[in-house]
Wavefront OBJ file of the C-alpha trace (Angstrom):
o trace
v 70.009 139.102 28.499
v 66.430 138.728 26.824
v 67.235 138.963 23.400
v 67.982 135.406 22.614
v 64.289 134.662 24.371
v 61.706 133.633 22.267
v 58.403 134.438 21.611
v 59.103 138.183 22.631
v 57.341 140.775 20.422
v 58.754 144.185 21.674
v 60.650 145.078 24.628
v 59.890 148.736 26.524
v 61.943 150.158 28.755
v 61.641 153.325 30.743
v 63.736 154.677 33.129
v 63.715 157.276 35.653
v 65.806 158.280 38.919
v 65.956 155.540 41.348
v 64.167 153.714 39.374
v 63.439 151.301 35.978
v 60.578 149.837 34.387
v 60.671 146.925 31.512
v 57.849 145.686 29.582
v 57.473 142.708 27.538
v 55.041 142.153 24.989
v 54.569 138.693 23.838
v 53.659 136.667 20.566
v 50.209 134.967 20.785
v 51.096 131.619 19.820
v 53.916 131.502 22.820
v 52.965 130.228 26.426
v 53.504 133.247 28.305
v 53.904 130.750 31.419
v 57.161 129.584 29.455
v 58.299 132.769 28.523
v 57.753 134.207 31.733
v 59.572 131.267 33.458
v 63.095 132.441 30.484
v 62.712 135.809 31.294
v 62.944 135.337 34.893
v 65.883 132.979 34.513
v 67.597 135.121 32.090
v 67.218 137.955 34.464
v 68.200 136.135 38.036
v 71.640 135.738 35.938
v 72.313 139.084 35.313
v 75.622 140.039 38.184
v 76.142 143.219 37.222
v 73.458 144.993 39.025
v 74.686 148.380 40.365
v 75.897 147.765 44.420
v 72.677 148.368 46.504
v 70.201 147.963 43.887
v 66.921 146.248 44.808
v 66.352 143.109 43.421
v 64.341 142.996 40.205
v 60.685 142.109 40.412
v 59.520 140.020 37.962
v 55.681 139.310 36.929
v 52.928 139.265 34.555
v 50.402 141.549 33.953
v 46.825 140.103 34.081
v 44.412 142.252 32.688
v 42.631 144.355 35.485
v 40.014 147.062 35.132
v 39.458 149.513 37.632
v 36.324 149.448 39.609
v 36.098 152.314 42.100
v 38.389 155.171 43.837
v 37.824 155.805 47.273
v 39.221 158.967 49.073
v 39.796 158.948 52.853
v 40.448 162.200 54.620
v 40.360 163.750 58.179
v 42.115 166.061 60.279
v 44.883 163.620 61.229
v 48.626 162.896 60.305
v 49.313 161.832 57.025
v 50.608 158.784 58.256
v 47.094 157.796 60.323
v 45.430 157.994 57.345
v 47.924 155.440 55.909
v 47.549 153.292 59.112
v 43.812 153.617 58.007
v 43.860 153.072 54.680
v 45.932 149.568 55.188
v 43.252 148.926 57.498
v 40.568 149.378 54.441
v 42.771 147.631 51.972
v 42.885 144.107 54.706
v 38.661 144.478 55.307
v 37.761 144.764 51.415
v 40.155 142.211 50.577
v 38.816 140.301 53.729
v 35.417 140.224 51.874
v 36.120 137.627 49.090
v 34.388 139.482 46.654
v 37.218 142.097 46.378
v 41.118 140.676 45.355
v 42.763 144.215 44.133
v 43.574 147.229 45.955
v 46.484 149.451 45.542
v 47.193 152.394 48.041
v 48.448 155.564 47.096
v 48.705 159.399 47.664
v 51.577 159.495 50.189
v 55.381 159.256 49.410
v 57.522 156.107 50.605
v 58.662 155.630 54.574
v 61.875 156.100 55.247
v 64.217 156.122 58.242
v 66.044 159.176 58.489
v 69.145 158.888 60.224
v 70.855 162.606 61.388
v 74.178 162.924 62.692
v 75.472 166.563 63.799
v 78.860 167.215 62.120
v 79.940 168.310 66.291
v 78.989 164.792 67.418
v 81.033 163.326 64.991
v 83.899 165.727 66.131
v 83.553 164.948 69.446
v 83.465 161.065 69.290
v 85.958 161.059 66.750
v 83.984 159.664 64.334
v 83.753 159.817 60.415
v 80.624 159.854 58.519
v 81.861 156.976 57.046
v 82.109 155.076 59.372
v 78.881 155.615 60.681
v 77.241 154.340 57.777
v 79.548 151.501 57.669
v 78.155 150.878 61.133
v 74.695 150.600 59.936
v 75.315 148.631 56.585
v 77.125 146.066 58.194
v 75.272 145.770 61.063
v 71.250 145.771 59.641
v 71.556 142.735 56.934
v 70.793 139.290 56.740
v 73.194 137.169 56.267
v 74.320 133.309 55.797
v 75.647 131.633 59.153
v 76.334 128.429 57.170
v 75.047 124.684 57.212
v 75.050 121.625 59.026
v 75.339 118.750 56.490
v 74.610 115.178 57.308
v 74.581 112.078 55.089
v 70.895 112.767 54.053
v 70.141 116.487 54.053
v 71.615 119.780 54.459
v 70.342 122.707 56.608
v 71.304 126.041 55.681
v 71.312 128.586 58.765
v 70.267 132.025 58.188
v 71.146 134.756 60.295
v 68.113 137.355 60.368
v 69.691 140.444 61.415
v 67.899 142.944 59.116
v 65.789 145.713 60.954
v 63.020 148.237 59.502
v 61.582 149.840 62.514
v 63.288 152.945 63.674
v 64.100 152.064 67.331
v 65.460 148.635 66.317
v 68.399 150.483 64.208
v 68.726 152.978 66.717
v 70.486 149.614 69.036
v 73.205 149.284 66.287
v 76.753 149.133 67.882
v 78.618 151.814 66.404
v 81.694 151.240 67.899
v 82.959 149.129 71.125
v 85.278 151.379 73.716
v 88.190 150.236 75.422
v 86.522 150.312 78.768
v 84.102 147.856 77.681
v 81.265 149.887 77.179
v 79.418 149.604 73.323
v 78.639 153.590 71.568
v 75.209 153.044 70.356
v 73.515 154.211 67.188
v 70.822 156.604 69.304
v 74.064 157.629 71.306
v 75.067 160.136 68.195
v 72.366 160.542 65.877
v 68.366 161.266 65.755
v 66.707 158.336 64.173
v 63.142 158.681 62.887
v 60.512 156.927 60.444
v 59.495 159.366 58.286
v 57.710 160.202 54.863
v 59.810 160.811 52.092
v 60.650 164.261 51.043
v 58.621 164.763 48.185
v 56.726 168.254 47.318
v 53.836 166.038 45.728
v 50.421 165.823 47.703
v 47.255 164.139 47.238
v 43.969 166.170 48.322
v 40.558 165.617 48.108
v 37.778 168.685 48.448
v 41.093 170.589 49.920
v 42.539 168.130 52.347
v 45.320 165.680 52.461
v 43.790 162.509 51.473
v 44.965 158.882 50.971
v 43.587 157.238 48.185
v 42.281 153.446 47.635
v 42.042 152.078 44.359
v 39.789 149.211 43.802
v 40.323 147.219 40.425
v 38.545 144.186 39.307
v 39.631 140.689 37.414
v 38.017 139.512 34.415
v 35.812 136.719 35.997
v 35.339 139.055 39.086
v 31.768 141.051 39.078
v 31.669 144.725 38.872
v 27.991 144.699 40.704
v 29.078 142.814 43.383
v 32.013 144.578 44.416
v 30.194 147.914 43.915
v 27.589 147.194 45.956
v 30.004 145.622 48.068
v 32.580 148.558 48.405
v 29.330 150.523 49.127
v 27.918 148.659 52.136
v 31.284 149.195 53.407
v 32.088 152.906 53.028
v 28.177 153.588 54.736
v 29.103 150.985 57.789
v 32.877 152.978 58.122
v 31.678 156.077 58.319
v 28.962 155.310 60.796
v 31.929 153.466 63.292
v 34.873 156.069 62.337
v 34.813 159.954 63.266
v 38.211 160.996 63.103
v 38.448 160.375 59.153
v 35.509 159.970 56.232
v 35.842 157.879 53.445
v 34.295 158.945 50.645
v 33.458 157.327 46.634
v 35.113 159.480 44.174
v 34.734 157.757 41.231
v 32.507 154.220 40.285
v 32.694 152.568 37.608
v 29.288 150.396 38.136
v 27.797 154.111 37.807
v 29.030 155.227 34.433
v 27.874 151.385 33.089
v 24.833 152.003 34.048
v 24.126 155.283 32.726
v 25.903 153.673 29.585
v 22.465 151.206 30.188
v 20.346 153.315 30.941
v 21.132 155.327 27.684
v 21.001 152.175 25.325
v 17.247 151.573 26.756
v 16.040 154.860 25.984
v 17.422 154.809 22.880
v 15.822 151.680 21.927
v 12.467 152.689 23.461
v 12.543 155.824 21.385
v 13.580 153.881 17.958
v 10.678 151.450 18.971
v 7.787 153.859 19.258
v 9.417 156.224 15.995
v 9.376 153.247 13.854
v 5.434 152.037 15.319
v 4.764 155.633 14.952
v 6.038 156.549 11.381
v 5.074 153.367 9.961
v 1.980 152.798 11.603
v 0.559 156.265 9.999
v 1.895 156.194 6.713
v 2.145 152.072 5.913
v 0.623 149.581 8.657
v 0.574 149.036 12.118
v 0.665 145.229 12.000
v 3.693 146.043 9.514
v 5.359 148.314 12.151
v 4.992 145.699 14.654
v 7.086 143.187 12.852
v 9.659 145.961 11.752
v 10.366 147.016 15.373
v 10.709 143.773 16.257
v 14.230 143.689 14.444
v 15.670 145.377 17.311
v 15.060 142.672 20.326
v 15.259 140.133 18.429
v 18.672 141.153 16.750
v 20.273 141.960 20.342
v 18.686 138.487 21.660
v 20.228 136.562 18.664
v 23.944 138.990 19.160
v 23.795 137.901 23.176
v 22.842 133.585 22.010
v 26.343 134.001 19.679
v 28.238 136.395 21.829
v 28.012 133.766 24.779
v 30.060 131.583 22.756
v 33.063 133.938 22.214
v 32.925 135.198 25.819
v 31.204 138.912 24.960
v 30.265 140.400 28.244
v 28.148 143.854 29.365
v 30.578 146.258 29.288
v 32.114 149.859 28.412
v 32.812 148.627 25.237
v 29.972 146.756 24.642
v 27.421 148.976 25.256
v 29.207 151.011 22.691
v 28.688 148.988 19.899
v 25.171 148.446 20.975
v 24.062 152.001 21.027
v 25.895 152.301 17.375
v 24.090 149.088 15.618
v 20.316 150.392 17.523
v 20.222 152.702 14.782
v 21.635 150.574 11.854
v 18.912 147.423 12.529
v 15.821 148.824 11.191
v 17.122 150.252 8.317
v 16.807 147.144 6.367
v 13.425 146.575 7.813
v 11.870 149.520 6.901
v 13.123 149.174 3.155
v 11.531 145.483 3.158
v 8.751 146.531 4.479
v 7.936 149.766 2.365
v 8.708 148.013 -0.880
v 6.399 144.958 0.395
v 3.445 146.993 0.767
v 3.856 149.059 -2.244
v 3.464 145.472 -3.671
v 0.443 145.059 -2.013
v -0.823 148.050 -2.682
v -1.010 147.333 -6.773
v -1.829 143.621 -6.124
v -3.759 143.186 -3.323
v -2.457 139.670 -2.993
v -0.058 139.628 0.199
v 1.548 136.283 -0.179
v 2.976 137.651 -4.146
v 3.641 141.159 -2.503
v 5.655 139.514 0.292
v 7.659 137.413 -2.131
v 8.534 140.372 -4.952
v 9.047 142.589 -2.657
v 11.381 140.718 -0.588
v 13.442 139.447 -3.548
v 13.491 142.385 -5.135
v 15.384 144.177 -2.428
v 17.215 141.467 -1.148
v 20.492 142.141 -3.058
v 20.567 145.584 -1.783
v 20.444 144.868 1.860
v 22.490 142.238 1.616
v 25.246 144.182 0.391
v 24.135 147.184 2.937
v 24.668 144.765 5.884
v 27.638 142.924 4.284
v 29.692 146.330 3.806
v 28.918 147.042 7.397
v 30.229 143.774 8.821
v 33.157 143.776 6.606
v 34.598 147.147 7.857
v 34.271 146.004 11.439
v 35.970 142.522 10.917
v 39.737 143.837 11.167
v 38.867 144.841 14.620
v 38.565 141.080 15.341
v 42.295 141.084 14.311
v 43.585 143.617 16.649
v 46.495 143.313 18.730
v 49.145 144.861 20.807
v 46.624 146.096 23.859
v 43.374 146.892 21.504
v 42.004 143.582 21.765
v 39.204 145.167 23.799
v 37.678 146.469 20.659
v 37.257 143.150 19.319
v 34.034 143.055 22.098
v 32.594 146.074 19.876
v 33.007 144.338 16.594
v 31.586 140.959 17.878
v 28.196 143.592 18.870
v 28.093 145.053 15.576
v 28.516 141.937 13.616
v 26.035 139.863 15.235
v 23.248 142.449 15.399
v 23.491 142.620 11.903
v 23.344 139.067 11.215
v 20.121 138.569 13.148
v 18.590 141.767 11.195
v 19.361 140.591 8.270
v 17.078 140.499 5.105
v 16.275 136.328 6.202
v 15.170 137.847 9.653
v 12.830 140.708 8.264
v 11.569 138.785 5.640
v 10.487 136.117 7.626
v 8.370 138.107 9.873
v 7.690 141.078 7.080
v 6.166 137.885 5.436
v 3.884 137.063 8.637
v 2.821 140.828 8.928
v 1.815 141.464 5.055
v -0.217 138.237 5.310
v -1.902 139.432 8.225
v -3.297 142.685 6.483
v -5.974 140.365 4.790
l 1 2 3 4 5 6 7 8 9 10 11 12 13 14 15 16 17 18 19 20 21 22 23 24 25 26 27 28 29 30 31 32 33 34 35 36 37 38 39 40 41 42 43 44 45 46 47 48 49 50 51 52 53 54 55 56 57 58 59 60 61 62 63 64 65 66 67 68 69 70 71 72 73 74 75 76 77 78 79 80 81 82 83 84 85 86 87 88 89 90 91 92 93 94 95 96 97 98 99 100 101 102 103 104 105 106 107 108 109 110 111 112 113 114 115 116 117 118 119 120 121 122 123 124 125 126 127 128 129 130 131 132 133 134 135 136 137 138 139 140 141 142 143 144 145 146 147 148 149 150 151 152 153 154 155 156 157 158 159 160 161 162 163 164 165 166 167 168 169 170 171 172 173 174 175 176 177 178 179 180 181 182 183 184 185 186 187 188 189 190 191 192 193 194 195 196 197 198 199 200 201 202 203 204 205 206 207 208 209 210 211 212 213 214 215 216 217 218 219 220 221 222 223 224 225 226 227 228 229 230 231 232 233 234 235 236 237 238 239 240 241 242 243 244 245 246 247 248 249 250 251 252 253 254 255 256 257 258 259 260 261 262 263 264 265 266 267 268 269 270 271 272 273 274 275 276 277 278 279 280 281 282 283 284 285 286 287 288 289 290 291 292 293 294 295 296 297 298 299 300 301 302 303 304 305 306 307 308 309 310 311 312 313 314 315 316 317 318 319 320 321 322 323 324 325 326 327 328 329 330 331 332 333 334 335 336 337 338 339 340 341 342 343 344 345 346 347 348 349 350 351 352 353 354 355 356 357 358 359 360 361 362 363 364 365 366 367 368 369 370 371 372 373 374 375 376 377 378 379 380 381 382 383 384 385 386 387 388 389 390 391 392 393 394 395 396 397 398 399 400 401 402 403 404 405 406 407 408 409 410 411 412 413 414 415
């Protein structure tokens, strides 16, 4: 049914027992609004669906990150936990900071219905007819219209039930005397967990588990500090169950920080260090500077194209920190060899600047070249274009223009 559709790029389809999963990928230059709208069409026509299959869910996927995992336990039912849990999921996405939460770590409710094979015997009763009982019985269905000369109402008949002691009414079958042979007459109904040997535990007890996941315009700060407030104000009101962070995203960013800083501290003072002692301080100064002032030019551009403080990011950031006062230090050494035979800083500046120039041009040009296919990534790796965007602006900025400009300042100042 999709394959006339256009503006599809691959269709992936997996399948399992009970259940099927499709995935479209789409062509960039197609409105996936459109597209979205055909597929759904194409698929609300299919009519040979298998009798009793669910119907098919259609949506897109917008691109979600997850933020935290939270783990609540206690030395309840498994299905308390999930009366919790739902009770979590409404309050965090009561905040309006928060707008994704998925539940998991229990199987699916069911309602198990159990007839004895004696009760049917002694009824007279099929096990067919039983479960015709209940089919017919718990469905919705049309009770027609009333039309007039301006409108038509359709009338619904709601008559669909998913708790366990509403099914338990069903009419299984009428008796001559009158009286009606219920449902709970014959069988043991209960709502019950699926029958699944998979468990979820945390620190060695059953646990349900919350997953909190963030949009792309949401803020990761916010709803970690957010999420946190919360778990330290449940805890203090709940006994009976403890809900605990397992994993936080917001963390492993900021270590991801936190490791970038250091990193540039350390390349600061090594580059003041070794160049103070065996060149200029003054010259050292100027050289260092390439770092700042390469990240502060990266951040101006990467505004433009939407680069943001992430994962990713930081990645890119902690490869360039290395690769931005390379060129520096060449401009700078040959400069003051320059000035060293001269003694004029002005003509040291200027040779020794153009006379490397070429080379660090092409240095930083090679470098920017072999991370511009990663702008043209597709298929689910566009994240890596964030990386590239780093990598290629950094350079830019630290460029021979940059250093030479400032190289130019310090040399002069030596006089």
């Amino acid at each position: 049914s999709l394959k006339s559709t256009a503006g599809i790029d691959e269709i992936t389809s997996t399948s399992a027992e009970n259940s099927a999963s499709i995935s479209i990928l789409t062509l960039d230059n197609y409105d996936i609004d459109e597209i979205y709208t055909e597929v759904k069409n194409a698929v609300d026509g299919i009519s040979s669906f298998p009798a009793g299959a669910e119907k098919p869910i259609i949506f897109k996927q917008r691109q979600r990150s997850t933020a935290q995992w939270l783990g609540l336990t206690g030395d309840v039912s498994l299905k308390t936990l999930k009366q919790y849990a739902e009770g979590i999921e409404d309050d965090l996405l009561a905040t309006g900071v928060i707008s994704q939460v998925n539940v998991s770590g229990f199987p699916a409710l069911e309602i198990s219905i159990e007839v004895p094979e004696e009760t049917l015997r002694r009824y007279n009763l099929t096990f067919d007819q039983v479960v015709n009982a209940v089919r017919l019985n718990n469905r919705d269905i049309s009770a027609g219209s009333i039309k007039s000369s301006r409108e038509e109402i359709l009338i619904p008949s709601k008559a669909k039930h998913t708790e366990a002691f509403e099914i338990s009414e069903i009419v299984v079958r009428s008796n001559t005397d009158g009286t009606n042979l219920l449902l709970r007459d014959i069988a043991t109904i209960k709502e019950q967990f699926a029958d699944q040997p998979n468990k979820a535990l945390l620190n060695g007890q059953q646990a349900v588990f919350l997953e909190v996941r963030k949009l792309e315009t949401e803020d990761l700060t916010q709803i970690s500090n957010t999420v946190g407030e919360y778990v330290v104000k449940f805890n203090e009101e709940n006994d009976a169950v403890q809900l605990t962070t397992t994993w936080d995203f917001n963390n492993m960013l900021n270590q991801r920080l936190d490791l970038l800083t250091s990193n540039g501290i350390v390349g600061l003072l090594l580059v003041l260090l070794s160049l103070g002692l065996f060149l200029s301080l003054r010259l050292s100064f100027w050289v260092a500077w390439g770092i700042p002032s390469s990240f502060l030019g990266m951040f101006i551009l990467g505004s433009f194209v939407g680069l943001t403080v992430n994962m990713i990011s930081l990645f890119g950031m902690i490869l360039v920190i290395g690769i931005l006062v390379d060129d520096g230090i060449v401009i700078a050494e040959n400069i003051y060899s320059h000035f060293e035979k001269t003694k004029n800083p002005i003509q040291a500046a200027v040779r020794g600047t153009l006379e490397v120039v070429p080379a660090v041009f092409t240095s930083v040009l090679t470098t920017i070249v072999a991370f511009i296919p990663l702008l043209l990534l597709t298929g689910g790796f566009e994240f890596l274009k964030d990386m590239a965007y780093v990598v290629i602006f950094s350079l830019a900025f630290s460029s021979s223009i940059n250093h030479s400009v400032f190289l130019l300042i310090s040399v002069t100042d030596l006089t």
